[in-house]
N, C-alpha and C positions, 0 to 999 in steps of 0.2 A: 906574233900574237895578234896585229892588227889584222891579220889573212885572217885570223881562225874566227874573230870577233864579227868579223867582216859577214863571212861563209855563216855562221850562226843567224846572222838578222835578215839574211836572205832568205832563209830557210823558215824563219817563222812567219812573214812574210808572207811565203807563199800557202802556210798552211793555213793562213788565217784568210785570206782568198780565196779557197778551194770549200770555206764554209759559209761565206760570205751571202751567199744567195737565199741559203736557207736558213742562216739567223735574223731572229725579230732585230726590229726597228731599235729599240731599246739595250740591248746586248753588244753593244760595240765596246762598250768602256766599263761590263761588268765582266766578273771572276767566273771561275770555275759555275754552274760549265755550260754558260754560252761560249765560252773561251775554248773547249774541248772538240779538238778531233771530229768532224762528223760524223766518222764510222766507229764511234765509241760510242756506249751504253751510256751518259752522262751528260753526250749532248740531247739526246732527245728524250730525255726527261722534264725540259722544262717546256716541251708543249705539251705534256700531261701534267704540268703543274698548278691545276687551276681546283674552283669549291665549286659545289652544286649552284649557288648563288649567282654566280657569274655564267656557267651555263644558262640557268633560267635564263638569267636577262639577253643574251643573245640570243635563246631562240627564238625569246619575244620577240625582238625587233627584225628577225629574220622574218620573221611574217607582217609588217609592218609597212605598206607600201607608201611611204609618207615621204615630200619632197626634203622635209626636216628629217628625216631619221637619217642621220650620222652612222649608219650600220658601219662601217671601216675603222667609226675612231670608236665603237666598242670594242674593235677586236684588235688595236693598236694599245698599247706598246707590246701584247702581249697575247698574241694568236695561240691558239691551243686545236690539239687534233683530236682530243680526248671526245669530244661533242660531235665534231662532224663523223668519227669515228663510231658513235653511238648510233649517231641519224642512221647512217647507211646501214649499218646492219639492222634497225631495226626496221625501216624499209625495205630493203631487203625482203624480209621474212614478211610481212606487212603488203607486200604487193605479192607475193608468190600466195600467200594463204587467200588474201580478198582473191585474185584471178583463179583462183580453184574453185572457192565456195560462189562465184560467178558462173563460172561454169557448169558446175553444179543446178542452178537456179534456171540458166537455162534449157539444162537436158532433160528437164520436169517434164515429164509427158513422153519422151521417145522412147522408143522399142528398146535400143540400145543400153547397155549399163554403162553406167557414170562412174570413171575409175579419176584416182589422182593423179594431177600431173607433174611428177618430181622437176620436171626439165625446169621448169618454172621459176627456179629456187635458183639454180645452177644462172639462168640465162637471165635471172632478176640483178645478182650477183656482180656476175661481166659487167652487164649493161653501167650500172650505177657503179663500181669505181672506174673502170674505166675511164667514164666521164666525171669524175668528180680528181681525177689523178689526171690523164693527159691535158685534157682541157686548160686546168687552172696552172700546168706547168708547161702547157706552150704558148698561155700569156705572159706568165710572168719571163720566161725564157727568149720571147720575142721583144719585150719592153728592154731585157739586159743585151740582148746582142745589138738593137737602134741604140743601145748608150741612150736611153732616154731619159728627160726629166724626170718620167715617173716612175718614181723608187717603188716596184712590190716585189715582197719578197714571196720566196717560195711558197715558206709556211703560212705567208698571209691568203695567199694568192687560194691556199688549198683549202683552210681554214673557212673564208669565203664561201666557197663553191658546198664546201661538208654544210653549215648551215644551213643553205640557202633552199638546202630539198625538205628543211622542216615540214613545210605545210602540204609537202606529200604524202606525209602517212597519215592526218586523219583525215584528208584526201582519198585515199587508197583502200581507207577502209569503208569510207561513204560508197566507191563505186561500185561496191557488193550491189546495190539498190537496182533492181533488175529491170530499169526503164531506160533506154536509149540516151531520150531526151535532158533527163539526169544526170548522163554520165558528161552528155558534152558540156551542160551547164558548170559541174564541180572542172573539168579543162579549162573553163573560159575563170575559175575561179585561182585555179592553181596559177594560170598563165599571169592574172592581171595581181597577184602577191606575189608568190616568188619571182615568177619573172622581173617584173617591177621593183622588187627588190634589190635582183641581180642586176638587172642595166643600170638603176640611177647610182648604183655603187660604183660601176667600173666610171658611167660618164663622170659623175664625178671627180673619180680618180687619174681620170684622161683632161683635167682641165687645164693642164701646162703644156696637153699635145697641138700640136695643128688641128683646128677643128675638123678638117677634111678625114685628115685620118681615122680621131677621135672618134668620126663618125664611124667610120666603116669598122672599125676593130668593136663601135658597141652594138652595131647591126649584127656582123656576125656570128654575136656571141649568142646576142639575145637569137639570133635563129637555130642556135644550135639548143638553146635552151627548151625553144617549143620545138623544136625537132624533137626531144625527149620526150617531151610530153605527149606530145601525137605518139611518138611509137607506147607508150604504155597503155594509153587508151587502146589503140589498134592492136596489140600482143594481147595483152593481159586483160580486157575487158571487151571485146570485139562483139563476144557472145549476147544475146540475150533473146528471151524468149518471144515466139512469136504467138501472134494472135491464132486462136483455130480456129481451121477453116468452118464455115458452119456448112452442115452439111445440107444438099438439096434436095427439099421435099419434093411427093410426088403428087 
């Protein structure tokens, strides 16, 4: 009977390890179903378990470049995917329509017809979960393989990164505005809110690391971040109309 008791608390043991990474901060010592199976319907329902109210309020602070905004400990104890889940798709749609109707604006005046470009949607798509999935799960996956002090969990980690493209979609829709100059100004705007966002959150959250490191894991990140940025600008709004040429009298 002590074998079988035994073999039993091993076993639950290890199932509750195997969820470990991707349950909140908070769910260690609650029921059903932080408690559930990860590849059950039950455990990820409590990262859609949230009200509009509390959305608002982080997407506020998502766009909030402030040395004081706590952005981590709004989404502490209780990260939700339901939001960042919104962002992206509505970005998504939001950066494939603005880089059409851009294109559009600049094909004004050529020979040629001005058709849609579906690829747009597809390739807006990739780009943005891609990074908003590997990204925040090969921080948090490098933080748990150093056994480091600093505990983020998956859902945080993702949670994170889904808000933090807030301030790109009325962003995305300003860069419709068919002037160069413009577009790079709303980059330099995206960069210094979201980005700024996103770095003082992770340094922060690296402040039990070795500063050296600390450093370089919040370098890389943030360059990975305006690495996105430049490519959106550069794909999706590259276009824009040019002056005509005047023509020469005689």
């Amino acid at each position: 009977v002590s074998t079988q008791s035994t073999g039993i608390a091993v076993d639950s043991d290890t199932e509750l390890d195997s969820t470990n990474l991707l349950k909140p901060e908070g769910a260690e010592g609650s029921t059903s179903p932080a408690t559930s199976a990860f590849w059950s319907l039950e455990f990820y329902q409590q990262f859609f378990n949230v009200n509009d109210e509390i959305v608002l309020d982080r997407l506020l602070h998502a766009c909030l470049p402030l040395p004081s905004n706590d952005f981590m400990g709004k989404l502490r104890p209780s990260p939700d995917i339901y939001g960042p889940l919104w962002v992206c798709i509505t970005l998504v749609f939001s950066t494939a329509i603005s880089g059409n109707i851009a294109d559009f604006f600049a094909s004004m005046g050529d020979e040629t017809e001005w058709t849609y470009d579906f690829k747009k949607v597809t390739i807006a798509a990739t780009v943005i979960f891609l990074y908003v999935t590997t990204v925040p799960a090969s921080l948090s996956g490098y933080l748990w393989w150093r056994k480091s002090n600093t505990e983020l969990k998956l859902v945080e980690s993702l949670s994170l990164y889904g808000y933090s493209l807030t301030v790109f979609i009325p962003a995305s829709i300003l860069l419709c505005i068919n002037h160069d100059w413009i577009r790079w100004i709303l980059v330099l705007v995206i960069i210094g809110t979201s980005g700024a966002v996103l770095t003082l959150t992770i340094w922060k959250l690296l402040a039990g690391e070795p500063r050296q490191m600390a450093l370089i894991i919040t370098v890389v990140l943030a360059a990975l971040h305006v690495a996105l940025i430049l490519l959106f600008k550069m794909y999706f709004f590259a276009q824009s109309s040019k002056d005509p040429t005047p023509t020469p009298t005689r």
